[in-house]
C-alpha positions in Angstrom: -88.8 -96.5 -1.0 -87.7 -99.8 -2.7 -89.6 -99.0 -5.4 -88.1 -95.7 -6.3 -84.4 -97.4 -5.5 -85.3 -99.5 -8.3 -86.8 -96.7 -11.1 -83.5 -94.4 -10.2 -81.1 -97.5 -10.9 -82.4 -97.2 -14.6 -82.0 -93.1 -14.9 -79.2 -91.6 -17.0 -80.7 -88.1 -17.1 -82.0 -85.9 -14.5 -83.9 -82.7 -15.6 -84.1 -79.8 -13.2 -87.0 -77.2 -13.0 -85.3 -74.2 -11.7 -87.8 -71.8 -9.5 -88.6 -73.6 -6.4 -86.5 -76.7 -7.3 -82.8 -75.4 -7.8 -84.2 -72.4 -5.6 -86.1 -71.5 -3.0 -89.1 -69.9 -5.5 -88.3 -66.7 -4.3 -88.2 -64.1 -7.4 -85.6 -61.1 -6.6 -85.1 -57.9 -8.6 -83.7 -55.4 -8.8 -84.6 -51.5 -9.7 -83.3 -51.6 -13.0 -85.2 -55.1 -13.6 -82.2 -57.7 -13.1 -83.6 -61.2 -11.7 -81.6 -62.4 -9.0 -81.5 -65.8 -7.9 -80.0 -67.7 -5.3 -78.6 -71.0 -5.6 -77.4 -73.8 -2.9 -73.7 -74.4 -2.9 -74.5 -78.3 -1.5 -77.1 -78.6 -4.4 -74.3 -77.8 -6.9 -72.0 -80.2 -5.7 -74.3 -82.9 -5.6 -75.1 -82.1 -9.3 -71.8 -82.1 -10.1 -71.2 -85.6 -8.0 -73.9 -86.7 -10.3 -72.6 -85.8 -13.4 -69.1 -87.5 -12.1 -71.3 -90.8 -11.6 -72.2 -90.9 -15.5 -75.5 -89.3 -15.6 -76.8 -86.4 -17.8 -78.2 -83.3 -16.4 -80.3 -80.9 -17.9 -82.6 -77.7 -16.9 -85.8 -77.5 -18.6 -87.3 -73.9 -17.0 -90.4 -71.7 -18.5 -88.5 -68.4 -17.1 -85.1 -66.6 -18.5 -82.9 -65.8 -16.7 -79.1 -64.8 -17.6 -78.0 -66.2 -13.8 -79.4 -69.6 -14.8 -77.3 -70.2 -17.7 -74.4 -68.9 -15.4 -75.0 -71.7 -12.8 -75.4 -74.1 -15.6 -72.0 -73.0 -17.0 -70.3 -73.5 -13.6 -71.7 -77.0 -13.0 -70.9 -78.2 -16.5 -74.4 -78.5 -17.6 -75.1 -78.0 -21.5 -78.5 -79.0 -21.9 -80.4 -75.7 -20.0 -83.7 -74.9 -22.2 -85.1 -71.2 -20.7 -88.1 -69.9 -22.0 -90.3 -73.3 -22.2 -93.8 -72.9 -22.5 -94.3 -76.1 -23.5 -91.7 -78.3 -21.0 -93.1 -81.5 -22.8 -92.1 -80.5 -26.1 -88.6 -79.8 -25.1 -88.6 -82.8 -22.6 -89.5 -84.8 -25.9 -87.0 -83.3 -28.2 -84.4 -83.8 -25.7 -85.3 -87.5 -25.7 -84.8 -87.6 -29.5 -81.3 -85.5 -29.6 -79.8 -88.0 -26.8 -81.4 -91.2 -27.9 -82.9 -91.8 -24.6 -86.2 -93.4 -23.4 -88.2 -91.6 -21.0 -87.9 -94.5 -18.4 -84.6 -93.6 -18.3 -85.3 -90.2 -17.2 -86.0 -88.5 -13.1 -87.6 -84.8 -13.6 -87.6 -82.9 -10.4 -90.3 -80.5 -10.3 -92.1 -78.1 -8.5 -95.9 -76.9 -9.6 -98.1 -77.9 -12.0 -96.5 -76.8 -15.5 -94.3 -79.8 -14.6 -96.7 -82.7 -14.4 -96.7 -83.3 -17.8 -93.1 -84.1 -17.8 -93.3 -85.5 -14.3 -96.4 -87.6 -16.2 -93.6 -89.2 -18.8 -90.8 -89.5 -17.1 -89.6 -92.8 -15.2 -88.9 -91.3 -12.1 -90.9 -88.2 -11.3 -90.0 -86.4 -8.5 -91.0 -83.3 -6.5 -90.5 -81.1 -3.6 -92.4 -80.7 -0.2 -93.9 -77.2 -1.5 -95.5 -78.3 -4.4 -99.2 -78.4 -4.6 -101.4 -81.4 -3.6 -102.2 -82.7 -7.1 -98.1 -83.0 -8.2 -97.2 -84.5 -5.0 -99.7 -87.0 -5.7 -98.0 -88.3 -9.2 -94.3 -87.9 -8.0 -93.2 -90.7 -7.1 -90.5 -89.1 -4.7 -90.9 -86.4 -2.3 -88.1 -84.9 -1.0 -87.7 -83.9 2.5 -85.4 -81.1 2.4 -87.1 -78.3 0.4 -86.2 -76.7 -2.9 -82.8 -74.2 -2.8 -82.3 -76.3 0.3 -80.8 -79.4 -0.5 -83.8 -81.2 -2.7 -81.5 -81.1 -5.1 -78.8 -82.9 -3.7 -80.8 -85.2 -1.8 -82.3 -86.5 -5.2 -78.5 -86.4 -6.7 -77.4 -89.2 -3.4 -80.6 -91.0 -3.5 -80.0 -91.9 -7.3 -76.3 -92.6 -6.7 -77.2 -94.5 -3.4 -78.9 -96.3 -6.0 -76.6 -96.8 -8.7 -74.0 -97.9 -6.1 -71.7 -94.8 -7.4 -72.0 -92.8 -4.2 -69.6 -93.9 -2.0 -66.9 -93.8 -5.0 -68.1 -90.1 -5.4 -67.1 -89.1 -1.7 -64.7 -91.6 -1.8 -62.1 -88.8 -3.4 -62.8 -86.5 -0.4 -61.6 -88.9 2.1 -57.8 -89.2 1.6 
């Protein structure tokens, strides 16, 4: 765990996945073909915690989905990509518009069209549903599952980190 401590000291972006990451996988529709997703509300606020802390967020998702670039609106995230067949194209282009290093970078990610960012990245992370061969190149696991508070749990651990946690929940105590 040291060893990830360290890598998420360094990041000043996190990149989301949506579908089993910012959710639970699940797809819902309805009759007349709306996608309905379900977010979690602790997951939001630990994004938004983040964000407070000085780090960049971003969504990087191969589905579309009007309710994704809802939640991204309401958590103040500007740099959602939908529609990415190719997540380490955008991943890369991203690095180039922000001047970052991919070092600098966590991806949180969920199935296999994410290893190639999760490959990249300095601190690749997934969640306990992925399959075998991306939990074996994450370096973090989360326990908490995804739409369950992987999110947030990732968002703490990095803060935890960066020593900017306690100064985030600070505010709530007085």
């Amino acid at each position: 765990m040291q060893a990830v401590l360290e890598k998420a000291k360094k990041i000043r972006m996190v990149i989301f996945d949506v579908d089993g990451v910012l959710t639970d996988g699940s797809l819902h529709f309805t009759a007349g073909g709306e996608e309905i997703k379900t977010f979690n509300s602790h997951d939001g606020h630990g994004m938004k915690m983040l964000k407070a802390s000085g780090v960049e967020l971003a969504i990087i998702t191969s589905r579309e989905s009007r309710c994704v670039d809802l939640r991204a609106q309401d958590l103040g995230i500007t740099f959602v990509y939908q529609g990415a067949k190719n997540k380490l194209q955008v991943f890369e282009g991203l690095l180039v518009k922000l001047g970052l290093d991919a070092s600098a970078c966590a991806y949180v990610g969920d199935d296999l069209v994410d290893l190639p960012v999760m490959l990249r990245c300095g601190l690749p992370v997934c969640v306990p549903a992925a399959p075998a061969l991306v939990k074996k190149h994450a370096d973090y696991v989360t326990c908490l599952e995804g739409g369950r508070g992987a999110v947030r749990e990732v968002c703490e651990m990095i803060m935890l980190a960066q020593d900017t946690l306690h100064a985030q929940q600070a505010a709530y105590l007085k």
